[in-house]
VEXDREN-2710 file (C-alpha; in Angstrom, 1 decimal):
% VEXDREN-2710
k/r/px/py/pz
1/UNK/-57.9/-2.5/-30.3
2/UNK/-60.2/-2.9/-27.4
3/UNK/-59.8/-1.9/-24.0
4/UNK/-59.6/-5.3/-22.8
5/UNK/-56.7/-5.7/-25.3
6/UNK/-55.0/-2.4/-23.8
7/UNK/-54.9/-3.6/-20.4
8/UNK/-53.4/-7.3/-21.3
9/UNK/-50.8/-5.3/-22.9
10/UNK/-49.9/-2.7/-20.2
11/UNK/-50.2/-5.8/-17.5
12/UNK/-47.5/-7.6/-19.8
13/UNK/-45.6/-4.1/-20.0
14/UNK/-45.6/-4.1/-16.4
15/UNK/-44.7/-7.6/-15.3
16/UNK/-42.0/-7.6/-18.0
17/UNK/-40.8/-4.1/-16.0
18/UNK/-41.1/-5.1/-12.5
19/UNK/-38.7/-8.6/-13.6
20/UNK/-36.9/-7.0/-15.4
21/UNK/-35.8/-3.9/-12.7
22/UNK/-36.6/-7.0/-9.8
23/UNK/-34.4/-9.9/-10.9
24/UNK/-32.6/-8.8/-14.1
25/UNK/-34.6/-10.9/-16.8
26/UNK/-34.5/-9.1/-20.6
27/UNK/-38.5/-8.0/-21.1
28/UNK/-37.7/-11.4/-23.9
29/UNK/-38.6/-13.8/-21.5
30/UNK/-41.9/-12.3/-20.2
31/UNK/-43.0/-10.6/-23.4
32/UNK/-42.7/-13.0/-26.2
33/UNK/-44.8/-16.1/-23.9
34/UNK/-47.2/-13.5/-22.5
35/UNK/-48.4/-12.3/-26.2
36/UNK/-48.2/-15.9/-27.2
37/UNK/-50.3/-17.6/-24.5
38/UNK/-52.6/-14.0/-23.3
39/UNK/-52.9/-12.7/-27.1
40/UNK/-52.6/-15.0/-29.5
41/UNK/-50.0/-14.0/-31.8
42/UNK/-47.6/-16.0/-33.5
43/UNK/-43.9/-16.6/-31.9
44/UNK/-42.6/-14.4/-34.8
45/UNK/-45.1/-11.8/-34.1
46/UNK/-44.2/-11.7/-30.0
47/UNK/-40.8/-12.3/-31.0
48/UNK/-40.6/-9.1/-33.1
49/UNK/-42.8/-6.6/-30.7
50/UNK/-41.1/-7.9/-28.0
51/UNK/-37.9/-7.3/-29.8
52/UNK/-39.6/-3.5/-30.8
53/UNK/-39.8/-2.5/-27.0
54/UNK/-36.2/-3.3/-26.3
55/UNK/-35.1/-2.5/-29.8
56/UNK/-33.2/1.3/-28.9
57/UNK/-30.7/0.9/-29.4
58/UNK/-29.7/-2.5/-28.6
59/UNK/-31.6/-4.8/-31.2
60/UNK/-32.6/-2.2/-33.9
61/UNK/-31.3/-4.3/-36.9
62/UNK/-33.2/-7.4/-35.8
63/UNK/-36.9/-5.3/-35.2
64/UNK/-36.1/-4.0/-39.2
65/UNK/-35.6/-7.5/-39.8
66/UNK/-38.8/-8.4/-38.6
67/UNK/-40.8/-5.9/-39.6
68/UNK/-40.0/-6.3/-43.0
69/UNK/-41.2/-9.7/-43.0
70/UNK/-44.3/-8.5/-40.9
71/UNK/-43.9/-9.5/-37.5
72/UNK/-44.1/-6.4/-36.1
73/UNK/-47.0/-5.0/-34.5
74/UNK/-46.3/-1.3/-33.4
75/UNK/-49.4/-0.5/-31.4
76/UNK/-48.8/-3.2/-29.0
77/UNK/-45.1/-2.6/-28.4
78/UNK/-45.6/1.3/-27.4
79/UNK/-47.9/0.2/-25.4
80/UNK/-45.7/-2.5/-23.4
81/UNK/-43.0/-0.4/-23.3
82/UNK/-44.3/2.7/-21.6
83/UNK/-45.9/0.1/-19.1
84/UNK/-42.0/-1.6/-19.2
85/UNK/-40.3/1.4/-17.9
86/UNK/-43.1/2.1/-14.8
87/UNK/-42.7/-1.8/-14.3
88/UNK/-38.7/-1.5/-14.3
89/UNK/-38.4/1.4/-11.8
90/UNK/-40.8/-0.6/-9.0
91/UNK/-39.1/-4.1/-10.1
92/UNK/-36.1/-2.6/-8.9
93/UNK/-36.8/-0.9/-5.7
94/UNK/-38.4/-4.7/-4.6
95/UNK/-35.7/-6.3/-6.0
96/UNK/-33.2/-3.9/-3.2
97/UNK/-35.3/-4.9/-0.4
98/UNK/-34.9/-8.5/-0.7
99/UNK/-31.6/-10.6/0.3
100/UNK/-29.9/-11.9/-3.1
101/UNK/-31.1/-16.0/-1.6
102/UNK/-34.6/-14.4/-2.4
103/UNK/-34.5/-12.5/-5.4
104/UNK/-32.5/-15.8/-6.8
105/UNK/-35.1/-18.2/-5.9
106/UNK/-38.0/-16.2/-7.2
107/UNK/-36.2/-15.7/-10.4
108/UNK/-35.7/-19.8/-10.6
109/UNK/-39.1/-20.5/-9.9
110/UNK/-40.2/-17.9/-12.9
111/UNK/-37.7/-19.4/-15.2
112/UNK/-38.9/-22.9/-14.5
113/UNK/-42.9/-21.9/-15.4
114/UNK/-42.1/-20.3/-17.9
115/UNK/-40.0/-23.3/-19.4
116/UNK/-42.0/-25.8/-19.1
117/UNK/-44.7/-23.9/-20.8
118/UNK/-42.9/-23.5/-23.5
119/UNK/-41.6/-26.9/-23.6
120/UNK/-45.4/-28.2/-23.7
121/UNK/-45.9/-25.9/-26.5
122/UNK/-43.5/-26.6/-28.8
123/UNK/-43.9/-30.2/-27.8
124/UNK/-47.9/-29.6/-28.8
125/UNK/-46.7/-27.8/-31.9
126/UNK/-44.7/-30.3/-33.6
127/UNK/-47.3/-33.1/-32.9
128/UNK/-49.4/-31.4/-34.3
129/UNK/-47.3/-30.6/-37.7
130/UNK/-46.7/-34.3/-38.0
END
């Protein structure tokens, strides 16, 4: 793993924190397009690290699921997830400055990005597959 590799991953840890502790989002919805789109793994890959660094206990029989299959990849979620818990702790002392208007707008205008991203992808993806 390079070091350039390392950082993308604490940066995703972190950003996945800070929304997490700042406007409630589940690490999910920053995780899983950020090691798509930054790192190149498959959606079952994010999907199952992602799942990894929220897995205690919460999600523990879906990461076994995964992992079994492969989808898994260890290094990169203890990585995110010590960067997830430094990123909630500050997400949530902004998140307690700000009026509720705010905090709900910001979390709108996230949510829309990141769904139209992953519209265009899958859109791209199953073009492509036919």
């Amino acid at each position: 793993m390079t070091s350039g590799t390392i950082l993308i991953l604490l940066s995703i840890g972190m950003m996945a924190g800070i929304l997490s502790g700042f406007v409630g989002i589940g690490g999910g919805v920053i995780i899983v397009p950020a090691l798509v789109f930054a790192l190149g793994l498959s959606q079952h890959e994010a999907q199952g690290t992602s799942l990894f660094v929220l897995m205690m206990p919460v999600v523990l029989l879906s990461v076994i699921n995964y992992w079994k299959a492969g989808n898994v990849n260890w290094k990169f979620g203890l990585l995110i997830a010590v960067a997830f818990v430094i990123g909630g702790y500050i997400g949530s002392k902004l998140s307690l400055k700000l009026s509720p208007g705010i905090v709900k707008l910001i979390f709108g205008v996230i949510m829309a990005f990141l769904s139209f991203r992953l519209i265009l992808s899958g859109y791209n993806a199953v073009s492509n597959e036919s």
